[in-house]
VOGU-3710 file (C-alpha; in Angstrom, 3 decimals, decimal comma):
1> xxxxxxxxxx> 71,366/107,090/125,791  72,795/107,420/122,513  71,038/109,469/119,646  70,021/107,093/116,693  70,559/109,271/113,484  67,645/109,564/111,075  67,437/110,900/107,401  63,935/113,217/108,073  61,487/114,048/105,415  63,420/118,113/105,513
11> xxxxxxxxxx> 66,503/116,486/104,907  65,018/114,742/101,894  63,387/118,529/100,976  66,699/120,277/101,054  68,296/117,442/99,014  68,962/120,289/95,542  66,309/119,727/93,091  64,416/117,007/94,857  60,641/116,564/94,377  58,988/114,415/97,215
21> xxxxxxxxxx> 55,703/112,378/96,098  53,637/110,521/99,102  55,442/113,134/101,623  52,467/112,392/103,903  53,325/108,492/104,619  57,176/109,141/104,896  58,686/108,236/108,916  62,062/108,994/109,513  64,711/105,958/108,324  68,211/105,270/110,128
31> xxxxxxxxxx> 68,969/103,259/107,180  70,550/104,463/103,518  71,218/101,832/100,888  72,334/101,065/97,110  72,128/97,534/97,113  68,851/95,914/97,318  70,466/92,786/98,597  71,597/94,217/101,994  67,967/96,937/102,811  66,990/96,438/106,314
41> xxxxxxxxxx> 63,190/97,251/107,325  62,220/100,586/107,005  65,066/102,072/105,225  65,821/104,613/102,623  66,987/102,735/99,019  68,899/104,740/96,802  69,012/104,025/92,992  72,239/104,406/91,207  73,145/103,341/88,119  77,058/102,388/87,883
51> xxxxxxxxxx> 79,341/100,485/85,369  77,265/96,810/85,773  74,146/97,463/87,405  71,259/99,777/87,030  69,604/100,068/90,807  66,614/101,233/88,861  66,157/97,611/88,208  65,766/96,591/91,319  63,652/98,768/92,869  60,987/96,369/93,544
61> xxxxxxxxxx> 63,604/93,575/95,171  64,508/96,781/97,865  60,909/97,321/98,596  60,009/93,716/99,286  63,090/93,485/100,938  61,800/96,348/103,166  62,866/99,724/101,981  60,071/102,108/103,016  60,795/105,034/100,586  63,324/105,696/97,197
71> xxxxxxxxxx> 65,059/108,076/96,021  65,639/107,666/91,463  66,788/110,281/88,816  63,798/112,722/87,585  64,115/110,753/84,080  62,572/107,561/85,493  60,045/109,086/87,111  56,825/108,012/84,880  57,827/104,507/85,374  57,546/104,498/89,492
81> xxxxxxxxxx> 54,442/106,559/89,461  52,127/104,089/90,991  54,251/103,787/93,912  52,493/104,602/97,033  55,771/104,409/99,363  57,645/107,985/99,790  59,034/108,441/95,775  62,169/111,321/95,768  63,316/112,508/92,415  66,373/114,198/91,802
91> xxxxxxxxxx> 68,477/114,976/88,762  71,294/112,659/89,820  71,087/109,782/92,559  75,061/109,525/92,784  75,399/113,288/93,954  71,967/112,600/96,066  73,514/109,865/97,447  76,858/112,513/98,695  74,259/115,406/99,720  72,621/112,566/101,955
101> xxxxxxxxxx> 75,822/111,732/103,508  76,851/114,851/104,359  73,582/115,391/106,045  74,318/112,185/107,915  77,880/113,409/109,183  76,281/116,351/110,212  74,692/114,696/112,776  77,086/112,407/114,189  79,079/112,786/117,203  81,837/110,482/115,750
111> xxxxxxxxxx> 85,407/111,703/115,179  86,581/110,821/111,716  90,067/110,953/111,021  90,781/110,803/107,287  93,646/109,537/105,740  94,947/110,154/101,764  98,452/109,760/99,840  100,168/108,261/97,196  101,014/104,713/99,087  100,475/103,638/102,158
121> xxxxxxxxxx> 97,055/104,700/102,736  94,823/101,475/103,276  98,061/100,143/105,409  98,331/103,196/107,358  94,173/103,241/108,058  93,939/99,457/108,958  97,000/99,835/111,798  95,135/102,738/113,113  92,066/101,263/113,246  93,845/98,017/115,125
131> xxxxxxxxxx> 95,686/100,424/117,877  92,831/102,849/118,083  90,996/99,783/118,762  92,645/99,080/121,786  90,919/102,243/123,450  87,767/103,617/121,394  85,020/101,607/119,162  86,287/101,795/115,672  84,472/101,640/112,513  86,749/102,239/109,039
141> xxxxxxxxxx> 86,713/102,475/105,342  85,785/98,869/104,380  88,471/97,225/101,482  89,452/100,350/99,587  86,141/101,588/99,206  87,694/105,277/99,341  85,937/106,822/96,532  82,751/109,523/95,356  80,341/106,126/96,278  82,199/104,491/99,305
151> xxxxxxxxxx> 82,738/107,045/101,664  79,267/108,042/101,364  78,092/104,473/102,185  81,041/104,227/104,806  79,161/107,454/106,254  76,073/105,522/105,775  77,827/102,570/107,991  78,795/104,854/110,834  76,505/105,364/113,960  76,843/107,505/117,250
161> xxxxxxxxxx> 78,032/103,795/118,877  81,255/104,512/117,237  83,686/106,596/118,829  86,073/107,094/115,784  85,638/106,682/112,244  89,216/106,183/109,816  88,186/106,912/106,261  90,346/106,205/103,242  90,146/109,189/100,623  90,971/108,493/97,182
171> xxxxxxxxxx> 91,704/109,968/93,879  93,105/109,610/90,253  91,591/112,789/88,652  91,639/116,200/90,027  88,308/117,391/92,706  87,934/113,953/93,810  89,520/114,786/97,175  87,396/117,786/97,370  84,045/116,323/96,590  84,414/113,661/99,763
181> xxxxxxxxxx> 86,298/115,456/101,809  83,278/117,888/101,925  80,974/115,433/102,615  83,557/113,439/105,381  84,508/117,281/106,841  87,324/115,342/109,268  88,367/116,157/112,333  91,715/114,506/112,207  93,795/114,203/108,562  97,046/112,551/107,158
191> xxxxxxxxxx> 98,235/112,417/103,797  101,081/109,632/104,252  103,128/110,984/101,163  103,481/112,532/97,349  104,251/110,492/95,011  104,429/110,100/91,027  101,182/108,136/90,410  98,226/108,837/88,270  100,503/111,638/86,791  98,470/110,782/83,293
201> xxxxxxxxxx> 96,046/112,739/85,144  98,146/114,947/87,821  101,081/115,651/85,020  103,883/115,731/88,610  104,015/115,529/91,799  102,336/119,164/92,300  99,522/118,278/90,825  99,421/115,178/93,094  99,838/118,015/95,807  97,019/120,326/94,745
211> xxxxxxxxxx> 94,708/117,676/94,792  95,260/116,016/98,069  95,869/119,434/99,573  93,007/119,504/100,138  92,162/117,385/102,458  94,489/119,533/104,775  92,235/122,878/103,556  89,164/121,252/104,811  89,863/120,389/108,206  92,000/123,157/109,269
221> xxxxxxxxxx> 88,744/125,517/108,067  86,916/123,595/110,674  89,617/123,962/113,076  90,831/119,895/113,134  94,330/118,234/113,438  96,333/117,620/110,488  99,331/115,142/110,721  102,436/116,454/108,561  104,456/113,680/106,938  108,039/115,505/107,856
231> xxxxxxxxxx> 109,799/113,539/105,322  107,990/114,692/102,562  109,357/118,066/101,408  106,380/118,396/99,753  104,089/118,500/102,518  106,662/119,183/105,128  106,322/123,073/103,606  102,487/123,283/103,986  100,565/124,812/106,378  103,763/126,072/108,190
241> xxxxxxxxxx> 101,515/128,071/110,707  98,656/126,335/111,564  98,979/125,446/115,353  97,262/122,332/115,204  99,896/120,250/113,385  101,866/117,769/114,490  104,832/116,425/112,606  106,120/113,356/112,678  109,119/111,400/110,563  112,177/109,497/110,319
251> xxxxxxxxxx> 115,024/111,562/108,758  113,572/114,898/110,080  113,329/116,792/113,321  109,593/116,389/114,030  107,222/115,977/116,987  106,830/112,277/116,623  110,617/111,013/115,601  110,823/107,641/114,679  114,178/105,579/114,349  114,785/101,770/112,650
261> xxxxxxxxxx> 117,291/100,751/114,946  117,414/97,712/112,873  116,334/94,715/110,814  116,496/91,525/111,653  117,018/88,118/109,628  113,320/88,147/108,170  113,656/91,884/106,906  111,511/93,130/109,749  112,502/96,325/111,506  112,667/97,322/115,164
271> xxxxxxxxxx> 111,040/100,837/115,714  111,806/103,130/117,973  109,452/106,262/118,718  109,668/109,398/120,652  106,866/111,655/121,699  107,715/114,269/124,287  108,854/112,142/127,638  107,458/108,951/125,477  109,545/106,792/124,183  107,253/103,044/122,300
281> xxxxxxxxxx> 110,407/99,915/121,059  108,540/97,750/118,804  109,672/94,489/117,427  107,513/95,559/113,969  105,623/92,255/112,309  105,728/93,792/109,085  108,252/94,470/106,825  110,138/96,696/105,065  110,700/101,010/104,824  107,190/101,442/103,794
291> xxxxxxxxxx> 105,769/99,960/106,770  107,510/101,405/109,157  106,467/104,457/107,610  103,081/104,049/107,946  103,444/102,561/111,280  105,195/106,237/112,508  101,738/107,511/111,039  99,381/105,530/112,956  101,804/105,502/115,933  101,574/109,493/115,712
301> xxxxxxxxxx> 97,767/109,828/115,689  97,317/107,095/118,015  99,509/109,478/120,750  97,580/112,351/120,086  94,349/110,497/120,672  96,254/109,427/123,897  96,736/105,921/123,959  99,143/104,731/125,859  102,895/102,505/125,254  101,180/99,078/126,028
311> xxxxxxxxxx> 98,180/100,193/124,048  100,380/100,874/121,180  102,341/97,696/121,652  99,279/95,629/121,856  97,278/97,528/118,970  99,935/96,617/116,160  100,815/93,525/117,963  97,171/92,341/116,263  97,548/94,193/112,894  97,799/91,559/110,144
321> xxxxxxxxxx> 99,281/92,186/106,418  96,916/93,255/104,059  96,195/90,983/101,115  98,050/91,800/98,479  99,903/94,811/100,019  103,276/93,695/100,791  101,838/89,921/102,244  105,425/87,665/102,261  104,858/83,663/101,945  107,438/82,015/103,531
331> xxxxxxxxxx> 107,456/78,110/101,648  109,365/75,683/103,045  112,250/76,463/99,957  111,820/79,277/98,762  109,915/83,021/99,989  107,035/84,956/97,602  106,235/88,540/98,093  103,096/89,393/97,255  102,652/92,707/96,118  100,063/92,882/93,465
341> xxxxxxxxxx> 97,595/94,753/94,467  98,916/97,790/92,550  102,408/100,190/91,830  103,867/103,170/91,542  107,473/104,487/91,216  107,708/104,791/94,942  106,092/101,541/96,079  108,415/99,520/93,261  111,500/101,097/95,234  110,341/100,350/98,356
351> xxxxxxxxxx> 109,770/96,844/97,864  112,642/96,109/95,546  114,832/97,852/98,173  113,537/95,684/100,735  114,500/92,104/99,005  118,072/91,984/100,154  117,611/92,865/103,540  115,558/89,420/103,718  118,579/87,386/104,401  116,538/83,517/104,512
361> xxxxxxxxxx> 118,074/83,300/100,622  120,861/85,186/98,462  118,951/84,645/95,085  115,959/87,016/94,013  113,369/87,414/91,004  111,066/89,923/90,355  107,759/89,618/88,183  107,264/93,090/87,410  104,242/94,680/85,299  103,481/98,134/83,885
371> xxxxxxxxxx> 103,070/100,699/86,470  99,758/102,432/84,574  98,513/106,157/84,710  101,671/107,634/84,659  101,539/109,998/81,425  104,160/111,247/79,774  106,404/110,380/82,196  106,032/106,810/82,141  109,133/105,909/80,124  111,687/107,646/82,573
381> xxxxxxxxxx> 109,720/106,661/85,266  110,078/102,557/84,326  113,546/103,154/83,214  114,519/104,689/86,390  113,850/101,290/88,430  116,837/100,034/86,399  119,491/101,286/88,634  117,553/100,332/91,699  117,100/96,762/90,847  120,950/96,696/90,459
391> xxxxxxxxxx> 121,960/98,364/93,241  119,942/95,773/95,255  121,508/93,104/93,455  117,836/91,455/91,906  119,705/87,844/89,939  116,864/88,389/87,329  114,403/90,683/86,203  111,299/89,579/84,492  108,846/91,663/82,635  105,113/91,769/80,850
401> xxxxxxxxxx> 103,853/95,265/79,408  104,390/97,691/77,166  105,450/100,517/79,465  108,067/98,154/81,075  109,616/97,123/77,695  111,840/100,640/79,305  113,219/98,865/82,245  113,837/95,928/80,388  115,930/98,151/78,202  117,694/99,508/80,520
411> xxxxxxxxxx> 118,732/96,620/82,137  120,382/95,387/79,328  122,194/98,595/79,153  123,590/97,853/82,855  124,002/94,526/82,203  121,625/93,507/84,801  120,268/89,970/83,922  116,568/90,454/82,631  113,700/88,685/80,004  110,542/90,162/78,370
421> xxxxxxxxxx> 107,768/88,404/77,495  104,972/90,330/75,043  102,163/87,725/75,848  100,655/86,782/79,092  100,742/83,453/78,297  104,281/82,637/76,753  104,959/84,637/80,656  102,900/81,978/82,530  104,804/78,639/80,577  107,465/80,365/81,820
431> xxxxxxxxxx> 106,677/80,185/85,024  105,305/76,914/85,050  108,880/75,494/84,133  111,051/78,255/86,477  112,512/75,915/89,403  111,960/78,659/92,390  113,884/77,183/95,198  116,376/79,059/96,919  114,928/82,339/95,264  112,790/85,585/97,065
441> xxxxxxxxxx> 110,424/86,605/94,409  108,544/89,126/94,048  105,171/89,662/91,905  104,252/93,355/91,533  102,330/95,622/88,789  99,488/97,418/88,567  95,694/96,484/89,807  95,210/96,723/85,312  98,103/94,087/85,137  96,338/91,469/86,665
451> xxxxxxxxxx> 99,876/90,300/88,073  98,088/87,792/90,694  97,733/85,522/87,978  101,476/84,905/88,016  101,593/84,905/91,289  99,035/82,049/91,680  101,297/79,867/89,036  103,972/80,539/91,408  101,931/79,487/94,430  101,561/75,962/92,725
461> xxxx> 105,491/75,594/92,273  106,018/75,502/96,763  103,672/72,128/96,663  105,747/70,526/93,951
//
C-alpha cells in the first residue's frame, strides 16, 4: 500500500519561529493550500500575501471551504484569536510555506528530476514528462510555475502515486536557484544552457553560471545525476569529476550524441541519437535548432531512466508545441510563428535562424520587441541581431521598444530593409493594413512587451 504523506503537528513545531494555538484539536492534513478557492476537507491553508491578493482575507472562505487549521504571519495574530481550529504563527508565511515543502519532499518516495537554463527549460520539462510518461506516472511543474511559490505548491501537488516528479527551476536575481533547489533537493538535474538573459541582474553569462550552478551543487551533495549540456562550454567545464554525469550534445563528443541529419520542407529536423549500442531516428514534430536541443535533453534522461527506442519514439510522438514557445500557424497563404512568450539573445537567433529553412514561402517579416533585463549590455546585445537577420535573409524587419531602436539602427547601417514604430498603436494600424500573404512572420519580444497583441491583429489578416 502506498504511504499517504501528512504535515504532523511536529512538523508544524519545527516550522522556525512558529507558535501553535489549539495544538490539542490539530489531526494530521495531506493537504497544503494558498488559495481558498481550491482547500479540500481537512487541509492545511496557508496565508500569503502576494502582489494582488492578501490570503489573510480569506481566511474564513478556506475554513468554510474546509481547511481544518492555518498557518498567518505573527502580525495578524490578534485578529484570528477567536479561532478555535489549529492557529500557526510565524514571522513570514511565504518562507513557511518553503520550510513546509521541504518537509513534504522529505517524505516522498518520488524521484524529482529538476530542470533550469537560460531557454529551453519549460520545452525541455514538458517532452520529458510526455516520454517519461510512456513508462512511469508523471506529475510536473504546472505552466511555468518555477519560482520561490510554485515549486513549493508543485511539492504540495506531488504524492507517493507518482513515480517521477520534473520541476522547472527559475530565476532572474541571484539565490533564487538556491532557495528551491533546497527545498526540491533533486535526484536527477539539467541545466539546458547559459545564456545572456536577466544580465540587468547577472551582469554576464558567469553570473548566469553561479546562479544556476547550483542546482548541480545540490544534487551531487546528495549523490544524484546531473545531465551536462556538452555544447555549452560553460557547463561542459563543470563538475569534470563527478562520476555520475552524463553528457550529452550535438557538436561535441558526449555520452548521448545527437546528429540533425536533416530538415525537411516544413523546417522540421530528423534526429538521430546514440547511446552506447542505442541508436533512436526520429522524424522530430517540432521545429527548429532549439528543439532539437531540448529534445537531445529529454532523449538523454529518458535513456538513463531506461526507456526504451519505441518508448522514446512514442513519448515525443505525443508531445505538442507549447503555447507561445515556438507554436507555427500554418494559414492557408501565408505561415505565423508564434513566439511571444518571451526573448533573449539566444532564443532571437534561434528562431530567426530557423525562418529560411521553412521553405513553404521565400518572403519573411519579423515583429520584434525589446528583449528586457539585459543591463548594460542591452544595446550590443539588440544590435548584434542585426547581422543575423541579414545573414538569414529576413525581407523586413519591424520594431516597437526602446532597447530595439539599436537593431533598427543597425539595420539601416547594413542596409537591411527595416521600420520603427515608437507607439503601440501607430504599430497595430500598421498591421491592420500589411497584406501578409506569401510571407513567414514571426512575432517575438519579451513576456513585458506584450507582443501577442500583434500577433492576434495578425491572426485576423488569414480569415480575410
Amino acid at each position: 500500500m502506498i504511504e499517504e504523506i501528512k504535515i504532523t503537528i511536529d512538523d508544524l513545531f519545527e516550522l522556525p519561529d512558529a507558535a501553535v494555538y489549539n495544538s490539542d484539536s490539530y489531526k494530521p492534513v495531506s493537504a497544503v493550500s494558498i488559495d481558498s478557492r481550491n482547500i479540500k476537507k481537512d487541509s492545511l491553508f496557508i496565508a500569503i500575501k502576494g502582489g494582488k491578493f492578501d490570503g489573510h482575507n480569506f481566511i474564513s472562505d478556506a475554513i468554510n471551504a474546509g481547511a481544518s487549521a492555518i498557518i498567518i504571519d505573527e502580525d495578524k495574530a490578534d485578529k484570528f484569536s477567536n479561532y478555535k481550529i489549529p492557529v500557526v504563527t510565524v514571522k513570514n508565511t511565504i518562507t513557511a510555506l518553503g520550510d513546509l515543502a521541504k518537509v513534504w519532499r522529505s517524505k516522498l518516495n518520488t524521484k524529482i528530476i529538476a530542470i533550469t537554463g537560460s531557454t529551453g527549460k519549460t520545452t525541455t520539462k514538458e517532452m520529458l514528462a510526455s516520454i517519461l510518461s510512456e513508462k512511469y506516472k508523471v506529475n510536473k511543474t504546472a505552466s511555468n510555475n518555477n519560482n520561490h511559490i510554485g515549486v513549493p505548491l508543485t511539492l504540495f501537488s506531488t504524492t507517493n502515486d507518482y513515480d517521477i516528479l520534473i520541476l522547472e527551476l527559475g530565476t532572474n536575481h541571484f539565490g533564487e536557484i538556491a532557495y528551491t533547489v533546497n527545498i526540491a533537493q533533486p535526484d536527477y538535474a539539467i541545466i539546458t544552457n547559459i545564456g545572456n538573459s536577466h544580465l540587468e541582474y547577472f551582469k554576464n553569462k558567469k553570473g548566469v553560471l553561479n546562479e544556476k550552478i547550483v542546482l548541480f551543487e545540490t544534487t551531487v551533495a546528495r549523490k544524484g545525476i546531473i545531465f551536462i549540456n556538452n555544447d555549452d562550454i560553460l557547463i561542459s567545464k563543470t563538475m569534470m569529476d563527478y562520476p555520475k554525469r552524463i553528457t550529452f550534445g550535438f557538436e561535441s563528443i558526449s555520452d548521448v550524441k545527437g546528429t540533425i541529419k536533416s530538415f525537411n520542407e516544413e523546417g522540421k529536423p530528423v534526429i538521430e541519437i546514440c547511446y552506447k549500442d542505442l541508436k533512436v531516428q526520429q522524424q522530430f514534430n517540432l521545429y527548429g535548432e532549439q528543439s532539437a536541443k531540448n529534445y537531445l535533453a529529454a532523449v538523454a534522461v529518458a535513456l538513463k531512466l531506461g526507456l526504451n527506442k519505441k518508448e522514446i519514439s512514442a513519448g515525443i510522438s505525443k508531445f505538442k508545441s507549447i503555447d507561445k514557445r515556438l507554436n507555427i500557424k500554418t494559414f492557408k497563404k501565408f505561415i505565423l510563428i508564434d513566439d511571444t512568450y518571451n526573448a533573449n539573445p539566444e532564443s532571437m537567433r534561434h528562431v530567426i535562424e530557423l525562418m529560411p529553412k521553412i521553405k513553404a514561402y521565400n518572403k519573411r517579416i519579423a515583429v520584434l520587441g525589446d528583449m528586457l533585463e539585459l543591463g548594460d549590455e542591452s544595446a550590443k546585445l539588440h544590435s548584434e541581431l542585426g547581422r543575423i537577420i541579414k545573414r538569414n535573409k529576413i525581407d523586413l524587419t519591424i520594431t516597437i521598444g526602446e532597447s530595439i531602436k539599436n537593431l533598427d539602427s543597425e539595420l539601416k547601417k547594413l542596409k537591411v530593409e527595416s521600420i520603427h514604430f515608437d507607439n503601440r498603436k501607430d504599430l497595430a494600424e500598421y498591421l491592420k493594413a500589411f497584406k501578409f500573404p506569401g510571407y513567414i512572420v514571426l512575432v517575438k519580444g519579451s513576456r513585458g512587451m506584450q507582443m501577442e497583441e500583434f500577433l492576434k491583429i495578425i491572426e485576423t489578416k488569414a480569415h480575410v
